[in-house]
C-alpha positions as CSV (number, residue, x, y, z in Angstrom):
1,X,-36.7,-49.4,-35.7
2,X,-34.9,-46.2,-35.0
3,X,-34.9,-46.9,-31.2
4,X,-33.4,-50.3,-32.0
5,X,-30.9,-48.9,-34.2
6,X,-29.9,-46.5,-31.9
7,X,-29.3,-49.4,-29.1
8,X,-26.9,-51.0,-31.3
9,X,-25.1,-47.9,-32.6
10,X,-24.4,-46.9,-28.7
11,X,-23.2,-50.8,-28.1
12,X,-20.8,-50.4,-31.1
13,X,-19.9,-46.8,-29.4
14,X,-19.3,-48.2,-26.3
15,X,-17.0,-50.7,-27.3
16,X,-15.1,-49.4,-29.7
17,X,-14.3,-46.5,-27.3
18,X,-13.0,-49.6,-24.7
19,X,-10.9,-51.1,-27.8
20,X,-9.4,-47.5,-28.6
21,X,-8.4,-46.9,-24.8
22,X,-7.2,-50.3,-24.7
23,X,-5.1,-50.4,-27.4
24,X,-3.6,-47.0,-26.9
25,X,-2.8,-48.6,-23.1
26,X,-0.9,-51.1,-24.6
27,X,1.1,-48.5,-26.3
28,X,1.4,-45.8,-23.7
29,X,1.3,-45.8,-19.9
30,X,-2.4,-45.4,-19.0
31,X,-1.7,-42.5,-16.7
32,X,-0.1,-40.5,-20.0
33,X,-3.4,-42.1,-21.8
34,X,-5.3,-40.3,-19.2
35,X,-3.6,-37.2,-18.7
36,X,-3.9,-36.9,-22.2
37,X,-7.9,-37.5,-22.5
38,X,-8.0,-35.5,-19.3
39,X,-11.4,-33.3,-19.2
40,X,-13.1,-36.7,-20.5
41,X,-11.1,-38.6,-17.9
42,X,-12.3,-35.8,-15.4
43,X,-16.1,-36.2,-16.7
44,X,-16.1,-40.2,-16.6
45,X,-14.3,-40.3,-13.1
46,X,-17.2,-37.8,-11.6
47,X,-19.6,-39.9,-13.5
48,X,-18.3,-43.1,-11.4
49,X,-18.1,-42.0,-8.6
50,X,-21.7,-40.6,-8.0
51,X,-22.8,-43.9,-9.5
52,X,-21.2,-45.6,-6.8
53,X,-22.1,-43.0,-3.8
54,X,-26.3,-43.4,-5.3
55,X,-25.7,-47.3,-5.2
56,X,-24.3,-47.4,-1.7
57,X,-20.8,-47.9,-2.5
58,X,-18.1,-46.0,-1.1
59,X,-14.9,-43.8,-2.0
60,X,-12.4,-43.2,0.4
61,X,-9.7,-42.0,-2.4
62,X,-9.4,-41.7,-5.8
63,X,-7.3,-40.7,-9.0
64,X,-8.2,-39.8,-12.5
65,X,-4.5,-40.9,-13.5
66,X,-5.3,-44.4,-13.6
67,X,-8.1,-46.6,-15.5
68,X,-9.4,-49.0,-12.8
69,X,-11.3,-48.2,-9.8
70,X,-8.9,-47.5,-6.5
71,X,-8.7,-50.2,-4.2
72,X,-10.3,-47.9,-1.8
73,X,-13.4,-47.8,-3.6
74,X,-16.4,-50.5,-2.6
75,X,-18.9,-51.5,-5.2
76,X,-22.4,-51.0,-5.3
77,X,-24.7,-52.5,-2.6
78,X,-27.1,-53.1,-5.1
79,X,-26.9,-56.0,-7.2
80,X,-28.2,-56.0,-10.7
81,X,-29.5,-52.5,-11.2
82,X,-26.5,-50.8,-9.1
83,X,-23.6,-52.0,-12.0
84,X,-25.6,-50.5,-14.0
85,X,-26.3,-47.0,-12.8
86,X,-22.6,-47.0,-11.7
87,X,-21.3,-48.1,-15.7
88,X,-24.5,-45.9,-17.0
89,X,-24.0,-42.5,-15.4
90,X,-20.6,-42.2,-17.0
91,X,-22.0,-42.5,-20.4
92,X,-24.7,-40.3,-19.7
93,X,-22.3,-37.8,-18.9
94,X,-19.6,-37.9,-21.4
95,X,-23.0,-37.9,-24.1
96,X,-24.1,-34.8,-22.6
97,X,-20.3,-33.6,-22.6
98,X,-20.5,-34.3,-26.2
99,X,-24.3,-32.5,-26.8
100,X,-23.0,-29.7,-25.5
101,X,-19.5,-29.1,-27.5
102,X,-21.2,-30.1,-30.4
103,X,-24.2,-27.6,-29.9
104,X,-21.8,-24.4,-28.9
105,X,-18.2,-25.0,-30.6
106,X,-18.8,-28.1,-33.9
107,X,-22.5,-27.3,-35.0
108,X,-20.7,-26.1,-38.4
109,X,-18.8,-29.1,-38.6
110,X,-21.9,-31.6,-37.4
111,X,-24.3,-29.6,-39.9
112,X,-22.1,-30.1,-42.9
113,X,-22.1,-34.0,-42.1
114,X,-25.6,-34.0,-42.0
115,X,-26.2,-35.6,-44.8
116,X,-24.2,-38.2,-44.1
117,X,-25.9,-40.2,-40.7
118,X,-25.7,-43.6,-39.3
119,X,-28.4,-46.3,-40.8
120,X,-32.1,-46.1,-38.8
121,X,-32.6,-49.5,-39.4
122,X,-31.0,-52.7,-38.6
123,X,-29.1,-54.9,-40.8
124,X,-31.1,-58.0,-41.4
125,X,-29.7,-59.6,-44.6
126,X,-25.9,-60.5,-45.0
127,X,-25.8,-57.5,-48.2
128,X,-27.0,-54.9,-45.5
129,X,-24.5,-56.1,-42.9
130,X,-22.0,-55.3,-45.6
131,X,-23.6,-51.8,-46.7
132,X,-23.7,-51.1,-42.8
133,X,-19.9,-51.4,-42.7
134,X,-19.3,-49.5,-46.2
135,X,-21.4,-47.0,-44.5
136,X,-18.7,-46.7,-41.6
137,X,-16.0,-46.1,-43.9
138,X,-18.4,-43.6,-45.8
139,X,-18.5,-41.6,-42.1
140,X,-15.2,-41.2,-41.6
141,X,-14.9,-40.2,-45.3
142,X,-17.0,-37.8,-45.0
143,X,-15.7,-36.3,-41.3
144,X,-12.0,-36.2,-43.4
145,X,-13.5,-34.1,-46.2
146,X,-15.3,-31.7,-43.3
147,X,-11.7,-31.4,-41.1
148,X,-10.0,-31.0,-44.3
149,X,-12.2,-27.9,-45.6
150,X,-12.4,-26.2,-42.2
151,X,-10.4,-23.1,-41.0
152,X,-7.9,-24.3,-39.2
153,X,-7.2,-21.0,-37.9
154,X,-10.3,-20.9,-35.5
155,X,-9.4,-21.7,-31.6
156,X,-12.5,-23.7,-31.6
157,X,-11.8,-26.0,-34.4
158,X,-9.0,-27.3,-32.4
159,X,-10.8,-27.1,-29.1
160,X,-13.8,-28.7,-30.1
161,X,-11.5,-31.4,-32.1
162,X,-9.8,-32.1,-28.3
163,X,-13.0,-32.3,-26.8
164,X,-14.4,-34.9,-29.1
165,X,-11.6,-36.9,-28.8
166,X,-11.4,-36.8,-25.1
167,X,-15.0,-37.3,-24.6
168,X,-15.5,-40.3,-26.9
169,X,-12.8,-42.7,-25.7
170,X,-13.7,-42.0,-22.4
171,X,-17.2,-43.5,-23.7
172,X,-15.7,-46.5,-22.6
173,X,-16.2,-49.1,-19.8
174,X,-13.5,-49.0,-17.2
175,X,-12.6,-52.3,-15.8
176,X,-14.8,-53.9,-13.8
177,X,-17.7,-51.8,-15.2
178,X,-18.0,-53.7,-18.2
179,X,-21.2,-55.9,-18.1
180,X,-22.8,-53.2,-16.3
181,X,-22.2,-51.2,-19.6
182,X,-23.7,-53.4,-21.7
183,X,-26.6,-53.7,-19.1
184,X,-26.6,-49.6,-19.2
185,X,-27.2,-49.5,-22.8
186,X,-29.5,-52.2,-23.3
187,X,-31.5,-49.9,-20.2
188,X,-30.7,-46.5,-22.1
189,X,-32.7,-48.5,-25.8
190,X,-35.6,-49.1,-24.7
191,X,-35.7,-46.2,-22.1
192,X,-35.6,-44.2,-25.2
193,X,-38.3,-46.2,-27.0
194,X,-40.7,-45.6,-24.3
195,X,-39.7,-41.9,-23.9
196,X,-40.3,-41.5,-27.7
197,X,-43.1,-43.8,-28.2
198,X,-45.3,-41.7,-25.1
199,X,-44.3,-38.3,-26.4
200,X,-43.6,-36.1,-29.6
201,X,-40.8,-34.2,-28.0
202,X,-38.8,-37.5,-26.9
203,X,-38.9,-38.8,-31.0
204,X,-37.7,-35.2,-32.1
205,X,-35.0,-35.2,-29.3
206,X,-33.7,-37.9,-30.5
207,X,-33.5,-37.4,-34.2
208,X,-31.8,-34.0,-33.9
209,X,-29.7,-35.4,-31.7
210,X,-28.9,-38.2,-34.4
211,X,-26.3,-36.3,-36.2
212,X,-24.5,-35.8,-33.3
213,X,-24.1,-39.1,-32.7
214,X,-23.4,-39.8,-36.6
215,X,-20.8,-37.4,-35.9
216,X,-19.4,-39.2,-32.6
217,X,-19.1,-42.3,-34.5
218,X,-17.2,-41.1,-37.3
219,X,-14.8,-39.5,-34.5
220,X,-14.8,-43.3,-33.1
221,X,-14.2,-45.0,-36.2
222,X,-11.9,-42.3,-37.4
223,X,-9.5,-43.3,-34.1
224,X,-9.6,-46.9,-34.6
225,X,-8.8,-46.5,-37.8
226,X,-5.8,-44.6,-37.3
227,X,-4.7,-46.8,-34.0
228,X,-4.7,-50.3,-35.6
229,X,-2.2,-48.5,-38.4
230,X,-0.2,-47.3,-35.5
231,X,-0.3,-50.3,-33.4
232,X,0.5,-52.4,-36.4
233,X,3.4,-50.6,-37.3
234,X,4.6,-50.5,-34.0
235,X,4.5,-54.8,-33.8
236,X,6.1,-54.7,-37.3
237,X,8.9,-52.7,-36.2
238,X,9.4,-54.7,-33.0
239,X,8.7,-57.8,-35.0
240,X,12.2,-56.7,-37.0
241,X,14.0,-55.3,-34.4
242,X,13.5,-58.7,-32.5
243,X,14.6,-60.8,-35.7
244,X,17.9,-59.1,-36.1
């Protein structure tokens, strides 16, 4: 069950990542949006681009200041598997981004949310559907609480803060990539299971690596939050500036 959980907790990652990008696009110029998130714009672009140069595609020229693939670029020679490698390896490396800024600047701030972690188990009555989404808000309660008692006079608070904003909207699909992501993470579950299922060190791998993704998701859900606010102020004020 935790291998299944964890399928389904890097599907809802994935995409709300691609709804946070999204939305802040529809706000902001993607190139600012992208300038902005740039070291997890720099690690998803790398990510692509090998995953297109192992496939057998091909990339003349290319920008990080933009969020779809340059025209330049030719898409993977292999069908099936290659969208997949090309939307997985991105992923891969934005999670290890993550791993490793959580491990050497946020353990503090990941080990005092350990107590609150994602569900292990999948929802399979309507009442633990809802308790799954309470369970959401109680994440991004409990990250507020953790921001909120920290030292704010640390560089690394901030830094680490950057980083995990960076690196978790980039989680995202670019355009174009977007089946293959779902294909990637469907690939990555029961990868996982097997690699857990065949060996000790795989199953404690990935539980201490599940507060760290308990913590990702907060930062997630914690940025959608705040952006439907914004972007629903935003139409109500153009809503009222139009009616006048």
């Amino acid at each position: 069950m935790l291998y299944a959980a964890t399928t389904l907790w890097l599907l809802i990652a994935v995409f709300t990542a691609w709804s946070i990008h999204r939305s802040w696009c529809a706000l902001v110029p993607p190139k600012v949006v992208n300038s902005l998130l740039l070291p997890g714009t720099l690690v998803d672009g790398v990510g692509h681009i090998v995953g297109l140069l192992l496939t057998g595609g091909t990339v003349n020229s290319t920008t990080l200041m933009r969020d779809d693939r340059s025209d330049d670029e030719a898409p993977s020679r292999i069908p099936v598997i290659g969208p997949i490698v090309v939307a997985m390896l991105p992923v891969i490396a934005c999670g290890a981004c993550i791993y490793l800024a959580a491990r050497f600047l946020g353990s503090d701030l990941v080990a005092r949310m350990s107590d609150t972690t994602l569900p292990q188990t999948l929802p399979t009555t309507l009442g633990a559907f809802w308790d799954l989404l309470r369970h959401g808000i109680t994440l991004v309660e409990s990250l507020t609480y953790v921001v909120r008692t920290s030292d704010p006079r640390q560089g690394s608070f901030w830094f680490f803060g950057y980083l995990m904003v960076c690196l978790t909207v980039r989680v995202g699909p670019l355009p174009g990539t977007i089946r293959g992501a779902t294909g990637a993470v469907l690939v990555l579950g029961p990868l996982a299971t097997l690699i857990g299922t065949s060996t000790e060190v795989g199953r404690a791998a990935l539980e201490r690596g599940w507060p760290m993704l308990s913590f990702s998701m907060a930062v997630l859900f914690f940025l959608m939050l705040v952006t439907l606010i914004v972007r629903g102020g935003v139409g109500f004020v153009r809503l009222l500036v139009r009616s006048e």
